[in-house]
N, C-alpha and C positions, 0 to 999 in steps of 0.2 A: 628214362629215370634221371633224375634231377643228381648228380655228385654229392659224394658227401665228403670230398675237398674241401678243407678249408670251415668246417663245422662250427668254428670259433665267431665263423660270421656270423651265425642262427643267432648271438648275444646282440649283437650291432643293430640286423635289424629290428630288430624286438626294441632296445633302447630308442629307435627313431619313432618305429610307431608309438610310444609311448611319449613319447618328450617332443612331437612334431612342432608345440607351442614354445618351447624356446631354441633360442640360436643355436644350430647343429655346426660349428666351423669344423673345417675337415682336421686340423689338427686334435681337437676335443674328441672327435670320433676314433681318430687313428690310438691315441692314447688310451681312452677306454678298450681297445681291441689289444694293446700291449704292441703295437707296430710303427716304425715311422710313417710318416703323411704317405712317403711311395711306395712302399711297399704293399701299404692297408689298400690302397687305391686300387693298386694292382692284383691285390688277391680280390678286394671285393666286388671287382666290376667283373673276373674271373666265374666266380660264384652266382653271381645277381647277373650280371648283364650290363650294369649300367655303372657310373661312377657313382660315390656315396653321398654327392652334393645334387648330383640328377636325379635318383633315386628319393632324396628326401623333398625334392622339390615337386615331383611327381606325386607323393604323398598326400603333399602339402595341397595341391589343385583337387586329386580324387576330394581329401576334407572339404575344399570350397564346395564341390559338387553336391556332396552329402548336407551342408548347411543351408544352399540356395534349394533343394527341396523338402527339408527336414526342419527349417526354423522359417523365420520372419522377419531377420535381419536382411537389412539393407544392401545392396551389394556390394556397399563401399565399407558396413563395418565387416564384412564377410572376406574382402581383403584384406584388412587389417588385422585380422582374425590370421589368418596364413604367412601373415610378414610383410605385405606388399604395400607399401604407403601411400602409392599414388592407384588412384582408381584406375589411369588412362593404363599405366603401366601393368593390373592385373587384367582388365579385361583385355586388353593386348593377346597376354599370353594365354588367357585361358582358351580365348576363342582360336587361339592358332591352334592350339592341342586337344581342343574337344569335340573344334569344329562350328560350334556354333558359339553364340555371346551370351555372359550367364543371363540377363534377361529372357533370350532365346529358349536355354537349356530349362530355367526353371516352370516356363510354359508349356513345356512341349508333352503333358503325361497326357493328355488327351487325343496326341497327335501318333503318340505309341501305339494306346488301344487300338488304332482307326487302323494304324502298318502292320500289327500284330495280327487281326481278326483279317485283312485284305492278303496278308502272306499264308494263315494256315484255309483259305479259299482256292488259292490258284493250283492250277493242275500241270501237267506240261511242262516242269520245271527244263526239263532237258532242251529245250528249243530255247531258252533264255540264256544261254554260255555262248559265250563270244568266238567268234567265227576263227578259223585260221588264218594265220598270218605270215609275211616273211620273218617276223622275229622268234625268239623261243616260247615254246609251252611248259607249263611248270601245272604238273597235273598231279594228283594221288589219292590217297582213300583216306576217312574220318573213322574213328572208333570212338570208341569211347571206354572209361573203367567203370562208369554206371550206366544204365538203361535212362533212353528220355525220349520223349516226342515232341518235335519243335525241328527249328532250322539251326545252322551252324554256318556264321559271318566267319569266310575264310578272309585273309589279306595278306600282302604284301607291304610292309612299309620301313622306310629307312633308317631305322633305327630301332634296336631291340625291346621296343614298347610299343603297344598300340595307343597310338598320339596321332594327333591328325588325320585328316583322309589317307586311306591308303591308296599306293601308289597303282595297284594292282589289287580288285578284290571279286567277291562272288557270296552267291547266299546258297546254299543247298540243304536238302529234305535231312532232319537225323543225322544219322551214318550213311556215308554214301560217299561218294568218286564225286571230285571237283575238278576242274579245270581252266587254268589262269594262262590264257592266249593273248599274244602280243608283246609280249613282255622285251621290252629293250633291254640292252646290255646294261650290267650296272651290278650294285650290290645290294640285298635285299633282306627282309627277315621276316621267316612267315609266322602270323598270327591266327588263332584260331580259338572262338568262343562260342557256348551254346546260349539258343534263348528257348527253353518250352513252353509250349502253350500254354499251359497255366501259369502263368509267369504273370503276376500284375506289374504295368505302368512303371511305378518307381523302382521293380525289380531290376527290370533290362536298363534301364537309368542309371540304377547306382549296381554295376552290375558283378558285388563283392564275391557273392558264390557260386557264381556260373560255371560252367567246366568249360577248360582254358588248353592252348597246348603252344607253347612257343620258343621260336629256334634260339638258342643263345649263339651259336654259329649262323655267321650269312650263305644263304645260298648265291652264288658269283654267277650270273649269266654274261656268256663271252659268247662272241659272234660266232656262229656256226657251232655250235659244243650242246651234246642233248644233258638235258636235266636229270638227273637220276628220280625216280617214283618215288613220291613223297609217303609216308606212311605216318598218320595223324594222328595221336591217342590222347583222346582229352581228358585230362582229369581233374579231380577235384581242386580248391583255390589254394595255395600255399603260401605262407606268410614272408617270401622271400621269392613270390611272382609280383612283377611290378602292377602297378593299377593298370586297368583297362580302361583309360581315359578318353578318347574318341565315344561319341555319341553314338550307342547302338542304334539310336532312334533313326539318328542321320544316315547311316548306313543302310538302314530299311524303307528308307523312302528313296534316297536312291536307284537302289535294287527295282524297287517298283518302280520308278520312271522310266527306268531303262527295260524292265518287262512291257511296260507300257506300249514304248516307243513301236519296240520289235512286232 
């Protein structure tokens, strides 16, 4: 269950998703919340996960996302749309964090249906998890707080948002026991989203109401030291979970290359 620490925050994000089209400086935010710059910071990254300048900036991309499949603009006034004045410098960052380049992204619904219909076909899911290794396993079970049929993109990645490829990841049936083997020492934070089969193309794309579950604490893997059972409960989307910006699409073709391969 999510804290209800710091509740004062529920105002802040509300105001960003609302105002993401003009300048959000961290003092303007900190003042609307009634806290100095470090304090606000610190409660709100508390709260959220993330700082309140990363968080709106994160925002700020999911909208790019939403406009390169939802409208007809350009991709350069589609930056500018988000604050980013130079083209080199958004499509930079998008494709670091989405994974792919918005041209890419805004092509790819047809490329969804194909991963989508080729993942709810395969059988034998359990022969497709990575073998053991000398470093750690980080293994556990999915739930969910509603019923669904479809798969569930687990990950690993460095930072309390799913952004870029992650570092460590896996696809598995529904509800069910995952298993992330290999895993080097470091610090990590797991991510976890569903996609159901009746899910259309720009759904798993723009993927606002998926049920989600993510750690605001890192899991620390250290040499020789066992992972404690992960216990997964996805729920519904909450307006103070950061966007799930990484390409579900990307992730599912992955997953099938690497079924492929095996």
């Amino acid at each position: 269950m999510i804290t209800e620490r710091y509740s004062e925050i529920d105002a802040v994000v509300s105001y960003i998703h609302d105002n993401l089209h003009d300048p959000l400086p961290l003092s303007h935010l900190a003042a609307y919340a009634g806290y100095s710059p470090y304090h606000f910071t610190r409660i709100f990254k508390e709260r959220v996960g993330l700082s309140p300048l990363y968080y709106a900036s994160s925002l700020r991309l999911q909208k790019a996302k939403d406009l390169l499949l939802l409208t007809n603009l350009c991709v350069r006034d589609i930056g500018l749309e988000i604050g980013q004045q130079s083209l080199g410098t958004f499509t930079t960052r998008f494709t670091e964090r989405v994974g792919v380049s918005p041209a890419e992204f805004r092509s790819s619904a047809c490329q969804t249906d194909v991963h989508l219909q080729a993942l709810q076909k395969m059988d034998q899911w359990s022969k497709h998890r990575a073998l053991p290794s000398q470093y750690a396993t980080i293994a556990g079970a999915i739930q969910t707080t509603v019923p669904f049929e479809g798969i569930v993109l687990v990950g690993l990645f460095a930072k309390p948002i799913p952004e870029g490829l992650p570092l460590y990841g896996t696809l598995v049936q529904s509800s069910g026991e995952f298993c992330l083997t290999n895993v080097k020492p470091g610090v990590y934070y797991l991510m976890a989203t569903s996609v159901s089969w009746e899910m259309r193309a720009i759904d798993v794309l723009l993927p606002h109401s998926t049920l989600r579950n993510r750690s605001k604490k890192p899991i620390i893997v250290r040499p020789f030291t066992e992972i404690p059972y992960q216990q997964v409960v996805l729920h519904t989307a909450r307006q103070d979970d950061p966007p799930i910006l990484i390409s579900l699409s990307l992730l599912m073709n992955n997953f099938l290359n690497r079924a492929h391969k095996s």
